[in-house]
Structure formats: C-alpha cells, structure tokens
TIMARSE-764856 format. One record per residue (C-alpha): residue number from 1; x, y, z. Coordinates in Angstrom, 3 decimals, always signed. Layout:
BEGIN
+-----+----------+----------+----------+
| num |       c1 |       c2 |       c3 |
+-----+----------+----------+----------+
| NUM |        X |        Y |        Z |
...
+-----+----------+----------+----------+
# end
This chain:
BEGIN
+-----+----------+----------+----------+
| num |       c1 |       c2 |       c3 |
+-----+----------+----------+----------+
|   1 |  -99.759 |  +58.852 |  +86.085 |
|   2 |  -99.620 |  +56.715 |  +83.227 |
|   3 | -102.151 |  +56.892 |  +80.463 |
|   4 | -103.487 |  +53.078 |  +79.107 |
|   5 | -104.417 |  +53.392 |  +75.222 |
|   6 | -106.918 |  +51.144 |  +74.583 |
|   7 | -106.251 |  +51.089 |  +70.732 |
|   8 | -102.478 |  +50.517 |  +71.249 |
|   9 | -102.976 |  +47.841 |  +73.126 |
|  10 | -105.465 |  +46.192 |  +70.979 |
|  11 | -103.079 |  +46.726 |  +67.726 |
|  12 | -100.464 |  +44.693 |  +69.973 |
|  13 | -102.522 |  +41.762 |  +70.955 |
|  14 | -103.910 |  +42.336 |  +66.656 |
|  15 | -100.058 |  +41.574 |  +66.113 |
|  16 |  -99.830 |  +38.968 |  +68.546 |
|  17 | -103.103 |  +36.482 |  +67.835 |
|  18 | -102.252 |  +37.272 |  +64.213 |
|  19 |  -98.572 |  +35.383 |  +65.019 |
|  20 | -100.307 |  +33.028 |  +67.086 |
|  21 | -102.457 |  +31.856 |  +64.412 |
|  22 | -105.157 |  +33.571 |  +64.791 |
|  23 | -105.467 |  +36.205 |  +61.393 |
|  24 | -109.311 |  +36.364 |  +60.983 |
|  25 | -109.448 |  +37.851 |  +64.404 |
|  26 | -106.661 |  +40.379 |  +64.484 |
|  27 | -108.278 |  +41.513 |  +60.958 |
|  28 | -111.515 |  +42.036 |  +62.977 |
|  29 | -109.886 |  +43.556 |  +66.063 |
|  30 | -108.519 |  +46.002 |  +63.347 |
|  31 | -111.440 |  +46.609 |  +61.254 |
|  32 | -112.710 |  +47.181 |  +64.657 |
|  33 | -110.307 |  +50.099 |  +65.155 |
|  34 | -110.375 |  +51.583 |  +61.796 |
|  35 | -114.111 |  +51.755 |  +60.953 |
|  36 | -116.010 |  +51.456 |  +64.016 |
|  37 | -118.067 |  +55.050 |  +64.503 |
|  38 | -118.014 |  +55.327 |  +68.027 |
|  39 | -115.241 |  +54.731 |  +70.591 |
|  40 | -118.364 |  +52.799 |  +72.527 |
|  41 | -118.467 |  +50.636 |  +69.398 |
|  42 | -115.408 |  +50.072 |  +68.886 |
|  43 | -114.961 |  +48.911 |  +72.758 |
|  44 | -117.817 |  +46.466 |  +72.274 |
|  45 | -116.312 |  +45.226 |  +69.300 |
|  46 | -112.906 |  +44.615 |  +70.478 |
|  47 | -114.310 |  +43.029 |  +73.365 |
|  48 | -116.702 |  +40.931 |  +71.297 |
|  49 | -113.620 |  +39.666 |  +69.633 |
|  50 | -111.189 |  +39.038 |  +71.733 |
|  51 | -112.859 |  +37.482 |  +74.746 |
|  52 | -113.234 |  +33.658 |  +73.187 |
|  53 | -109.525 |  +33.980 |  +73.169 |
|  54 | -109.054 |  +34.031 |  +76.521 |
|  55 | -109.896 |  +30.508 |  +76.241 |
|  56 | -108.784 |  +29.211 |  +73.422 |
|  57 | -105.268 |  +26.815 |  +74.390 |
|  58 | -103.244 |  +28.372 |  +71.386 |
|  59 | -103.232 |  +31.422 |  +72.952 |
|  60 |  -99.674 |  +32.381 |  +74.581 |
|  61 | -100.011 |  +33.475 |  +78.344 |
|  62 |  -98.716 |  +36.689 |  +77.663 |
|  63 | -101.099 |  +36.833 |  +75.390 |
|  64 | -104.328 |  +36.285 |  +77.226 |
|  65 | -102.955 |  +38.704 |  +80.222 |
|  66 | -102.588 |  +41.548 |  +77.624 |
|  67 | -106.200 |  +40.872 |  +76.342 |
|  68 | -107.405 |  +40.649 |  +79.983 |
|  69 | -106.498 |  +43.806 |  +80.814 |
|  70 | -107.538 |  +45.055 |  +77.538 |
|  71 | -110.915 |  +43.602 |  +78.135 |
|  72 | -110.989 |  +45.013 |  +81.686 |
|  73 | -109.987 |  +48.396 |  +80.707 |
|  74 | -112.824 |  +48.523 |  +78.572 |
|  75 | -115.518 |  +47.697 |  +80.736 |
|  76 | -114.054 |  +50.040 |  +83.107 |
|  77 | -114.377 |  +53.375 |  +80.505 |
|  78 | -117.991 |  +51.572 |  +79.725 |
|  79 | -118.966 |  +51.977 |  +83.468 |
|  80 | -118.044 |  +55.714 |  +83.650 |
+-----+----------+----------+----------+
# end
C-alpha cells in the first residue's frame, strides 16, 4: 500500500504552475503549506487555490491531472 502525501504533491504542482507561469499561486499554495494552522485549513486552502487552474489553457496536462488528483485526495480525507 502506497501512502499519497498531500503536501508533496502540492509542493510539486507549487514547482510546476510556478514554471508554467503561474508564481502568485504556487507562493499561495506554499504559504498555504507553511502557515496554515490546521491540516483542514490547509486542504481548503490548497484546494481554494488550485482549482481555477484546472481551467486555465496555460496549464500543462500533466499539470492539471496532478492537481486533480490533488484536489480529489483532499476532498476524500475531508469526507472521513
């Protein structure tokens, strides 16, 4: 069984958007990570975030999968 880290994964796609062209959001998606007080925070921040990028056309494929299953992942642990 493999364990998906949530934070991980959003520092990738923070590394990615930020390539991409998109540096005010992987600052947030960070800022996010580093000072949010709960993990339940942090999940609706991240998701918050992210989600307009799933349709914004700058964003790579690869890209909008990772932050899809980011995204998913997230509302998964929020329905536990």
């Amino acid at each position: 069984m493999t364990t998906y880290d949530h934070y991980d994964q959003a520092k990738q796609i923070a590394e990615r958007i930020e390539r991409e062209g998109f540096p005010e959001k992987a600052q947030n998606v960070r800022y996010a990570i580093e000072n949010g007080k709960s993990g339940t925070e942090i999940f609706m921040q991240l998701r918050f975030y992210l989600s307009p990028l799933l349709d914004e056309e700058r964003v790579d494929s690869f890209t909008k999968e990772k932050i899809g299953t980011l995204i998913e992942k997230i509302n998964e642990a929020l329905t536990r």
